[in-house]
BASE-347720 format. One record per residue: residue in one letter; x, y, z of N, C-alpha, C, O, CB in turn. Coordinates in nm, 4 decimals. Glycine has a CB too. Layout:
<sites>
<A, <X, Y, Z>, <X, Y, Z>, <X, Y, Z>, <X, Y, Z>, <X, Y, Z>>
...
</sites>
This chain:
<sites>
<X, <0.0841, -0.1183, 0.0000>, <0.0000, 0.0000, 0.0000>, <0.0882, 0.1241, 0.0000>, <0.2100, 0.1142, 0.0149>, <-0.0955, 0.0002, 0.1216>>
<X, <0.0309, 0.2327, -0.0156>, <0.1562, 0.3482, -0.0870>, <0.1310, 0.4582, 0.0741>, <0.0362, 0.4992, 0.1411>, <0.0869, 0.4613, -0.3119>>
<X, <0.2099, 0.4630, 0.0744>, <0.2281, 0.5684, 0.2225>, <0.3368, 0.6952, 0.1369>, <0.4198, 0.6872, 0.0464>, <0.3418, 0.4567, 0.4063>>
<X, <0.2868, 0.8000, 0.2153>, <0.3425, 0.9135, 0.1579>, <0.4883, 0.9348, 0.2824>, <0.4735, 0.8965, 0.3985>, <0.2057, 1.0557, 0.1476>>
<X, <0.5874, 0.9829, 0.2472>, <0.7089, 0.9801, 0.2682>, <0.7345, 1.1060, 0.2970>, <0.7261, 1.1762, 0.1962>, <0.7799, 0.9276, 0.1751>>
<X, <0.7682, 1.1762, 0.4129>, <0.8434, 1.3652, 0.4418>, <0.9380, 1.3285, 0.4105>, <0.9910, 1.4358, 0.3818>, <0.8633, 1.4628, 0.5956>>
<X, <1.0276, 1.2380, 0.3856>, <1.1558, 1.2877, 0.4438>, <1.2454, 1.2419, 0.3305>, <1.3642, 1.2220, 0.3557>, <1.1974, 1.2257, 0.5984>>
<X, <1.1912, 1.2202, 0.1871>, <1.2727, 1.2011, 0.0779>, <1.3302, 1.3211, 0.0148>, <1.2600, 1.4222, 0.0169>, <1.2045, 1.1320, -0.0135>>
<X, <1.4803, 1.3290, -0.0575>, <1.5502, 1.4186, -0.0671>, <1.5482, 1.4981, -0.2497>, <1.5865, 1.4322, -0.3464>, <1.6820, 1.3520, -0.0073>>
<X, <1.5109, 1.6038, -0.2594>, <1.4604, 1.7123, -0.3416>, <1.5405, 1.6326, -0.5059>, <1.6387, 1.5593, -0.5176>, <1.5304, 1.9038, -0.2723>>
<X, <1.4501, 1.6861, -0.6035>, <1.4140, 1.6377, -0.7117>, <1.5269, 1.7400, -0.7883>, <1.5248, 1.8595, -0.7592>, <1.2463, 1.6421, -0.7421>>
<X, <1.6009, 1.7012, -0.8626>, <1.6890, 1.7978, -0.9433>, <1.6544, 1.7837, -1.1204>, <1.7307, 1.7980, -1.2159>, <1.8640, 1.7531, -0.9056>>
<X, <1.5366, 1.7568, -1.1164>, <1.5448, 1.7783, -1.2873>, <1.3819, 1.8147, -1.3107>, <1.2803, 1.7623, -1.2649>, <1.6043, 1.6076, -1.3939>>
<X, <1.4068, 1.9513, -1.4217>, <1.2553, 1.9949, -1.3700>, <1.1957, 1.9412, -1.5466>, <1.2550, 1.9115, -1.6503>, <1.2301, 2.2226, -1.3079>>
<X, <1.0631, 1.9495, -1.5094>, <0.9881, 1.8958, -1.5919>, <0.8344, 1.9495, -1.5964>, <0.7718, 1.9405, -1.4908>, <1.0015, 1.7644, -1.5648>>
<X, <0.7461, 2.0230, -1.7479>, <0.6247, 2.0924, -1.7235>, <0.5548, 1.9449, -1.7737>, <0.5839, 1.8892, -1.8795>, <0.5928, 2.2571, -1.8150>>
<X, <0.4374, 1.8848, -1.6549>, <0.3405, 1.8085, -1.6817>, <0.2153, 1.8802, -1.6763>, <0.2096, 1.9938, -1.6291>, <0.3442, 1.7037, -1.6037>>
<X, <0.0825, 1.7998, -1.7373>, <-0.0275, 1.8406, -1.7360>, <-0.1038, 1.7476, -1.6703>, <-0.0648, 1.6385, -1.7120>, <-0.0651, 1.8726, -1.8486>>
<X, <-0.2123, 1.7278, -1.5712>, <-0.3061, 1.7125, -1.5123>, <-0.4483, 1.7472, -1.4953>, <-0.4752, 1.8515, -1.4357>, <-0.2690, 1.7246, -1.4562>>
<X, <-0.5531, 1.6637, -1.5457>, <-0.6731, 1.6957, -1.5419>, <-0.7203, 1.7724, -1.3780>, <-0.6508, 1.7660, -1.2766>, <-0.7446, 1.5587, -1.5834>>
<X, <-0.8445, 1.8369, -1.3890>, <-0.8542, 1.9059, -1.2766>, <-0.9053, 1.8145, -1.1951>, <-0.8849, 1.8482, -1.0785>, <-0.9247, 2.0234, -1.2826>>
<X, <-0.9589, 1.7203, -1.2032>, <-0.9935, 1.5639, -1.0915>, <-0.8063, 1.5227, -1.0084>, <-0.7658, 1.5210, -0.8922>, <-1.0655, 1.3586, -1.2519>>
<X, <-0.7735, 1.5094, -1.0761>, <-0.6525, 1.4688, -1.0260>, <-0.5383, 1.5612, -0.9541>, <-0.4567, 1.5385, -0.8649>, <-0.6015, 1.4133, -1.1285>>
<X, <-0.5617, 1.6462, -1.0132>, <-0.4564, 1.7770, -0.9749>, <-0.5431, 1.8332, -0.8189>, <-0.4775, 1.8750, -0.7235>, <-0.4562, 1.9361, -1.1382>>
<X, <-0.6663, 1.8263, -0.8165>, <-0.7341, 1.8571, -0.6651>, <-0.7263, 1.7707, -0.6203>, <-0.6866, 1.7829, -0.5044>, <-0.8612, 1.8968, -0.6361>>
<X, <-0.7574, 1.6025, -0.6723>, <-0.6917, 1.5369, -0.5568>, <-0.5710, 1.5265, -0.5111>, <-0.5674, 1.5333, -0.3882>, <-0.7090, 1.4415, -0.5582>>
<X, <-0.4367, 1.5081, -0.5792>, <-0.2918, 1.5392, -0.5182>, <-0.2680, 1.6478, -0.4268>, <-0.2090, 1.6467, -0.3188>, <-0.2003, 1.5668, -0.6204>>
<X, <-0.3421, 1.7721, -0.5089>, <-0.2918, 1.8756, -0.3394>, <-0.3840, 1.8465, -0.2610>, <-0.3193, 1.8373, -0.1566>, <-0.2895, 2.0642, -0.3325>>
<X, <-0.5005, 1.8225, -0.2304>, <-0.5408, 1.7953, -0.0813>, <-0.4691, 1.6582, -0.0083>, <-0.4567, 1.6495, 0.1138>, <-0.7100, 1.7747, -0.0795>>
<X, <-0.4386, 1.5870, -0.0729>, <-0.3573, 1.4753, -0.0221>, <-0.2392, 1.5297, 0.0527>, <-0.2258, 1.5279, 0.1750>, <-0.3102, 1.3828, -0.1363>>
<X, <-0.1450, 1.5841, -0.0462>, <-0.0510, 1.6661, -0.0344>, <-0.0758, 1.7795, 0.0532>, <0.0363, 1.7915, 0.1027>, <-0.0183, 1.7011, -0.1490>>
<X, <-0.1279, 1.8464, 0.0918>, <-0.1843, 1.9430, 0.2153>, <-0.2121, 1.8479, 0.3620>, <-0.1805, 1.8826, 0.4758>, <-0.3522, 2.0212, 0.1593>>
<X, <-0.2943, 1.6930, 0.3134>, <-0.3445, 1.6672, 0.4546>, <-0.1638, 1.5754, 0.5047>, <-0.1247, 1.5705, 0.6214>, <-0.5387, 1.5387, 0.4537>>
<X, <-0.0823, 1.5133, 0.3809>, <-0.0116, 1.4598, 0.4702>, <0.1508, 1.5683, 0.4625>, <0.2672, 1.5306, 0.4759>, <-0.0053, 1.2830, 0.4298>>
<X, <0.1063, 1.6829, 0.4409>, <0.2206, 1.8182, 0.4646>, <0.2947, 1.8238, 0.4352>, <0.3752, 1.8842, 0.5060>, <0.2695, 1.8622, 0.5485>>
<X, <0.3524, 1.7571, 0.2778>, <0.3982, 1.7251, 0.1762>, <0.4422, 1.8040, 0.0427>, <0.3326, 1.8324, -0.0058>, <0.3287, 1.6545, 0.1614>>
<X, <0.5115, 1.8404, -0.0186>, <0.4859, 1.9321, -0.1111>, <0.3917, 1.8859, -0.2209>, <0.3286, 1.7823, -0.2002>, <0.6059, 1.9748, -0.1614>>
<X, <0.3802, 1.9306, -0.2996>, <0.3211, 1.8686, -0.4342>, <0.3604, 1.8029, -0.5173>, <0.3125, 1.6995, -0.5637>, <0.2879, 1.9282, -0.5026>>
<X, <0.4771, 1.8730, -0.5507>, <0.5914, 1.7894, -0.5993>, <0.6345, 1.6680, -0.5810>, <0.6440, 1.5730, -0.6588>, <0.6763, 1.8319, -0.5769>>
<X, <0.6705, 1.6854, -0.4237>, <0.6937, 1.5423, -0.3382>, <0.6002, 1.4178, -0.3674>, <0.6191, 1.2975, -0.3857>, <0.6712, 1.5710, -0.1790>>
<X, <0.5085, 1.4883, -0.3639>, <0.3721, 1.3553, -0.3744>, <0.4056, 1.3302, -0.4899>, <0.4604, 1.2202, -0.4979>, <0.1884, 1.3873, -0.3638>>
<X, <0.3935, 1.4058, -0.6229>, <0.4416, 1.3279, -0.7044>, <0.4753, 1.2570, -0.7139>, <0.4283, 1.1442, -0.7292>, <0.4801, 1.3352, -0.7411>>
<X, <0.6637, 1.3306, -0.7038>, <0.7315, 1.1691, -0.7109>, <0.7140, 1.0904, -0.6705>, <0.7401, 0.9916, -0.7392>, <0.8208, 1.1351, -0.6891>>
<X, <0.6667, 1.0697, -0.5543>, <0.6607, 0.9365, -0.4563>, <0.5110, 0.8328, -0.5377>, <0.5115, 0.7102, -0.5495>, <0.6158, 1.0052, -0.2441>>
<X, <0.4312, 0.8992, -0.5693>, <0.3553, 0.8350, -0.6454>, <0.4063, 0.8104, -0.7708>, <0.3846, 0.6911, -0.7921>, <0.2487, 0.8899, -0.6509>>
<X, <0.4635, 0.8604, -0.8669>, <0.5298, 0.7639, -0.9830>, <0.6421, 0.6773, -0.9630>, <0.6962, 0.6062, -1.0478>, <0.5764, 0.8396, -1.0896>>
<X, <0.6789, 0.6941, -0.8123>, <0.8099, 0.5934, -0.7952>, <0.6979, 0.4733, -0.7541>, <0.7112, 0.3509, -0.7573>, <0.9571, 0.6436, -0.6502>>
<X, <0.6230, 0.5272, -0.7282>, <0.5503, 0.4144, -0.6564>, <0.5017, 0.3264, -0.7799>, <0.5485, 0.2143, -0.8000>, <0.4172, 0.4706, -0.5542>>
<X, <0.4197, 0.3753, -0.8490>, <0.3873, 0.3172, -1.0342>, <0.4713, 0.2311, -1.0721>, <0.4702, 0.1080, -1.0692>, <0.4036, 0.4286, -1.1637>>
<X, <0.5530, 0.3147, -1.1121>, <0.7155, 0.2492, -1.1452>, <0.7517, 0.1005, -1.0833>, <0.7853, 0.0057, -1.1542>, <0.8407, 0.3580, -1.0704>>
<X, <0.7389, 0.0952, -0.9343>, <0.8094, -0.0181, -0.8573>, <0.7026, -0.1092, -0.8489>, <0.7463, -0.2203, -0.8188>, <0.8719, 0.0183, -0.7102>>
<X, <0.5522, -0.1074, -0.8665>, <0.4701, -0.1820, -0.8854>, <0.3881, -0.2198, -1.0641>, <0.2829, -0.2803, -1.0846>, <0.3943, -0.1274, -0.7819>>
<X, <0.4861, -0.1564, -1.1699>, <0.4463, -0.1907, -1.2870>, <0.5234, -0.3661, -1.2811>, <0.6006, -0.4182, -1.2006>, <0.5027, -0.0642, -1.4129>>
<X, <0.4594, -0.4144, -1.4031>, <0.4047, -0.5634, -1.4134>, <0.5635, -0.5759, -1.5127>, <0.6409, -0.6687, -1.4890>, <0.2024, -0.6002, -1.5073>>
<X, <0.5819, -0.5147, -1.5764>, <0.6717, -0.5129, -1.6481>, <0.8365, -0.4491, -1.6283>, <0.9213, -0.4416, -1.7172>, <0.6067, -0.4672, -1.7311>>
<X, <0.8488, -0.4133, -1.5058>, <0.9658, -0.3355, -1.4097>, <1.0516, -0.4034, -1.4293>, <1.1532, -0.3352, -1.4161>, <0.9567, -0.3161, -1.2593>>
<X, <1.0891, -0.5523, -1.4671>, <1.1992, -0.6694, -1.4786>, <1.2689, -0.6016, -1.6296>, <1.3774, -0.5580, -1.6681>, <1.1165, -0.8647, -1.4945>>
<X, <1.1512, -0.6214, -1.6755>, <1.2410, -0.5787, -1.8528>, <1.2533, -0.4401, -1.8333>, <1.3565, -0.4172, -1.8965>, <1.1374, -0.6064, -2.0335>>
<X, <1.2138, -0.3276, -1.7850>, <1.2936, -0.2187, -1.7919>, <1.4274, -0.2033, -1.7662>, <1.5054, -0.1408, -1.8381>, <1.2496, -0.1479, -1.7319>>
<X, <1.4607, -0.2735, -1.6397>, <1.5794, -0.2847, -1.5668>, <1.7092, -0.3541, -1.6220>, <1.8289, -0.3295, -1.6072>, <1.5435, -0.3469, -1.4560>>
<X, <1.6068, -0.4952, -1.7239>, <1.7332, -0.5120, -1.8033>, <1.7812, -0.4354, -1.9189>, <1.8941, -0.4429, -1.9673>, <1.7322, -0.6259, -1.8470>>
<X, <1.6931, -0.3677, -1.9548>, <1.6825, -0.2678, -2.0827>, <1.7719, -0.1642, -2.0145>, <1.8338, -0.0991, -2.0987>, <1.5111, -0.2047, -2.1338>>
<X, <1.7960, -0.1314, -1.8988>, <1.8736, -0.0181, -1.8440>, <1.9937, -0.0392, -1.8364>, <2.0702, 0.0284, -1.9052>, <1.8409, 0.0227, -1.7281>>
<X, <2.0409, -0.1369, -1.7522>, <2.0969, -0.2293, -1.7529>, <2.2053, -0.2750, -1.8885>, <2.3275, -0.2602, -1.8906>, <1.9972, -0.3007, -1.7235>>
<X, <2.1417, -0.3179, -1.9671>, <2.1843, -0.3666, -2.0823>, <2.2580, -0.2432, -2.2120>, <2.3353, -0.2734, -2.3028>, <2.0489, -0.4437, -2.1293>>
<X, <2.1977, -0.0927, -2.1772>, <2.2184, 0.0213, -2.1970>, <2.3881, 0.0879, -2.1529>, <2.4718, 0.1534, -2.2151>, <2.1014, 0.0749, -2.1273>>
<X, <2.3801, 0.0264, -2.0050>, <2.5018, 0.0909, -1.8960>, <2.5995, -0.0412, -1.9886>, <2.7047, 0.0113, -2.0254>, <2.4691, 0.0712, -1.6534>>
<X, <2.5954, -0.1289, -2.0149>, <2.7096, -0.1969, -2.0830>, <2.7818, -0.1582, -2.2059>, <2.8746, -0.2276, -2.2474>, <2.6715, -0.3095, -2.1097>>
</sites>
């Protein structure tokens, strides 16, 4: 289950995304109730995506296989 995280360390690469207005009000009140930036939640929710996609094995060797 995904628990939101204070204490992960700041994001160095910036990036303009878009968000429907359903989603973008739910992240900041999330982000407000657990005192979080916005940002923060972010990431922590696409790291979270990321580490629970079905297919995370073959990325890694694809990364992996890249660094060689």
């Amino acid at each position: 289950m995904f628990k939101v995280n204070s204490s992960l360390s700041k994001s160095n690469i910036s990036r303009t995304i878009r968000f429907s207005e359903e989603t973008y009000n739910s992240l900041f009140e999330i982000a407000e109730i657990e005192q979080v930036s916005f940002n923060s939640l972010v990431l922590q929710c696409c790291s979270y995506a990321i580490n629970d996609y079905e297919k995370i094995d073959l990325l890694r060797k694809r990364k992996n296989k890249d660094r060689e």
